[in-house]
C-alpha atoms as a printed R data frame, in Angstrom:
   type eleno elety resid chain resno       x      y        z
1  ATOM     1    CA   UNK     A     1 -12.631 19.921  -87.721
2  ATOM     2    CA   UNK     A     2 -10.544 18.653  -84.761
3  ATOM     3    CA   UNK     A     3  -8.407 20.335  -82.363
4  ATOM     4    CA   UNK     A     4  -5.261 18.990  -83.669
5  ATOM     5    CA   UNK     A     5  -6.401 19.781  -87.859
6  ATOM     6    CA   UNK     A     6  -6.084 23.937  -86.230
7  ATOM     7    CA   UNK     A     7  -3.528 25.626  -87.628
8  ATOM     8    CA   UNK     A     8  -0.844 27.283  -85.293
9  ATOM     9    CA   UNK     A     9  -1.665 30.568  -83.872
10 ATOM    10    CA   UNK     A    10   0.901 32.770  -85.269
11 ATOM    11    CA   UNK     A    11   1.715 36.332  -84.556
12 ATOM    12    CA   UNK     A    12   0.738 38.825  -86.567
13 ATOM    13    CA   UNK     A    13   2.951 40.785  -88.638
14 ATOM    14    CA   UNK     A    14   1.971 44.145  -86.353
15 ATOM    15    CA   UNK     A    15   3.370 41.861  -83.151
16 ATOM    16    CA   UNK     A    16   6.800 40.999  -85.039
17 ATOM    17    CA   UNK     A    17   9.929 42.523  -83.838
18 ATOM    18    CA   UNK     A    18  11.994 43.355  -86.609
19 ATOM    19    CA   UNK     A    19  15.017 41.651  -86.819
20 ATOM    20    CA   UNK     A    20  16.332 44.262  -89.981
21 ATOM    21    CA   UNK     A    21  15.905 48.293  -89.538
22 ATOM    22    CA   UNK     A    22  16.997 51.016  -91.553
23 ATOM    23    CA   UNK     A    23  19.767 53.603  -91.014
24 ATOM    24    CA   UNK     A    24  17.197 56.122  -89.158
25 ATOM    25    CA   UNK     A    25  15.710 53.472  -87.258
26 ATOM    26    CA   UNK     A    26  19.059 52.342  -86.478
27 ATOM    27    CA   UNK     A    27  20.409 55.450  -84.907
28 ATOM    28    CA   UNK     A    28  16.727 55.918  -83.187
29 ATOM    29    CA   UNK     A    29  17.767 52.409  -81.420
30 ATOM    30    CA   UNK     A    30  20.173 53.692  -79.652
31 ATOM    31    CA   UNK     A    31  19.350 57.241  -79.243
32 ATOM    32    CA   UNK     A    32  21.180 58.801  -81.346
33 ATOM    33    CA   UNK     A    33  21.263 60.889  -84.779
34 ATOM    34    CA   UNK     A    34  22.167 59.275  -88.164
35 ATOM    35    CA   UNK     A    35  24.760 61.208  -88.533
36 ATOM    36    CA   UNK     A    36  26.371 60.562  -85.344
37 ATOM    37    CA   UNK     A    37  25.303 56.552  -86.071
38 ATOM    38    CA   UNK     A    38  27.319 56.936  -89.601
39 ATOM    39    CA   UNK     A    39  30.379 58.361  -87.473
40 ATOM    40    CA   UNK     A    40  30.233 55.143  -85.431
41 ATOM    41    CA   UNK     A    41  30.223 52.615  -88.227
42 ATOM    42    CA   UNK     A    42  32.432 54.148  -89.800
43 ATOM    43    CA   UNK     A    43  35.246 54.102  -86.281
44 ATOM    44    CA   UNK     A    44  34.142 50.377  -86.227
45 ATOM    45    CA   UNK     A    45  31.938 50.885  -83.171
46 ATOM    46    CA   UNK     A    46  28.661 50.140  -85.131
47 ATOM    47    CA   UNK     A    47  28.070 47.547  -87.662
48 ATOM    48    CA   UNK     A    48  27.997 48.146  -91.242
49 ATOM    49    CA   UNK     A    49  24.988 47.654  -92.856
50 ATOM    50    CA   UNK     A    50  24.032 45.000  -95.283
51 ATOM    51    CA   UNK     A    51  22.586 45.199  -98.454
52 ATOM    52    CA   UNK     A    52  19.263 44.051  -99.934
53 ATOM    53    CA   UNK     A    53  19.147 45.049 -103.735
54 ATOM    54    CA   UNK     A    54  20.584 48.230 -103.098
55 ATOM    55    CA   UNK     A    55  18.665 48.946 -100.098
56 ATOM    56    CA   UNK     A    56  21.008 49.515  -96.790
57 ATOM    57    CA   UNK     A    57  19.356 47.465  -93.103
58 ATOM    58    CA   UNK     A    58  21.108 47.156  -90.080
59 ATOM    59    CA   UNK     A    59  20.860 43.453  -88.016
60 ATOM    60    CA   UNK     A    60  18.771 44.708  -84.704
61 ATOM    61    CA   UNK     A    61  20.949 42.113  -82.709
62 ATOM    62    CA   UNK     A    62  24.381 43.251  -84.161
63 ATOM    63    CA   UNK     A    63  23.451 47.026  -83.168
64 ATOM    64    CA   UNK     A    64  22.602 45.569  -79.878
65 ATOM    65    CA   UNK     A    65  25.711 43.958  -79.220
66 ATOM    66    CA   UNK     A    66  27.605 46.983  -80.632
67 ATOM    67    CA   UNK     A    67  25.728 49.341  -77.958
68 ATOM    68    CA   UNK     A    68  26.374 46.951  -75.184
69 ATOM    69    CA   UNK     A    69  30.343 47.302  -76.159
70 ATOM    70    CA   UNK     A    70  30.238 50.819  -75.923
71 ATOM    71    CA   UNK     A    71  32.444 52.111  -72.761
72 ATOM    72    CA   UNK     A    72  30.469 53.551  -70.006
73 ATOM    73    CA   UNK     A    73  31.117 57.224  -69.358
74 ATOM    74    CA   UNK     A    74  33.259 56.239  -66.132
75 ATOM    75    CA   UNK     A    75  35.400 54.521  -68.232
76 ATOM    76    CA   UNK     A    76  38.184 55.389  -70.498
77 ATOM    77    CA   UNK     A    77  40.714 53.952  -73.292
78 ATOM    78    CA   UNK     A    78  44.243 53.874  -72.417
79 ATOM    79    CA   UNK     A    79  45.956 54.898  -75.823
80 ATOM    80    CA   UNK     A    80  48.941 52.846  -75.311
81 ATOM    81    CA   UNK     A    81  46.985 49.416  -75.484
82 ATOM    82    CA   UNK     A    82  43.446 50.303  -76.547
83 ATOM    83    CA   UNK     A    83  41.913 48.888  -73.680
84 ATOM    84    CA   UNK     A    84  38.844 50.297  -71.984
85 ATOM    85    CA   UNK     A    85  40.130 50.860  -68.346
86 ATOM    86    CA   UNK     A    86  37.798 52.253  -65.256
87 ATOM    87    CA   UNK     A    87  38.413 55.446  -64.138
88 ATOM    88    CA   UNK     A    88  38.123 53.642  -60.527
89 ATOM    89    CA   UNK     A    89  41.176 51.362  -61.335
């Protein structure tokens, strides 16, 4: 067999990140518990989950974003426009 008749050295399923998690993997993402991950989604600060013949997954990269939008504990919302202002401002 020649070099090029090799097939492609994949990665193993062990070395996969998983692009899908569940609601307790989820919250363990990002540090927190489920419930407290249930109270986001359901303020619109987390993603809703989708789901897979009844089974509920969250998209990794949609809870990542999510996180990332989070305002920093310097930071607050002003309630007359909703936006996230620095305390330093």
């Amino acid at each position: 067999m020649s070099p090029h008749d090799e097939a492609p050295d994949l990665p193993s399923s062990d070395n996969l990140a998983p692009i899908a998690v569940n609601r307790e993997q989820a919250a363990a993402y990002v540090g927190i518990s489920a419930g407290l991950f249930d109270r986001l989604v359901h303020h619109g600060l987390m993603p809703d989950a989708r789901m897979v013949y009844g089974r509920l997954i969250w998209n990794v990269q949609e809870v990542t974003v999510a996180f990332r939008a989070l305002l920093h504990r310097t930071e607050h919302v002003d309630r007359s426009t909703g936006d996230g202002q620095s305390s330093w401002d």
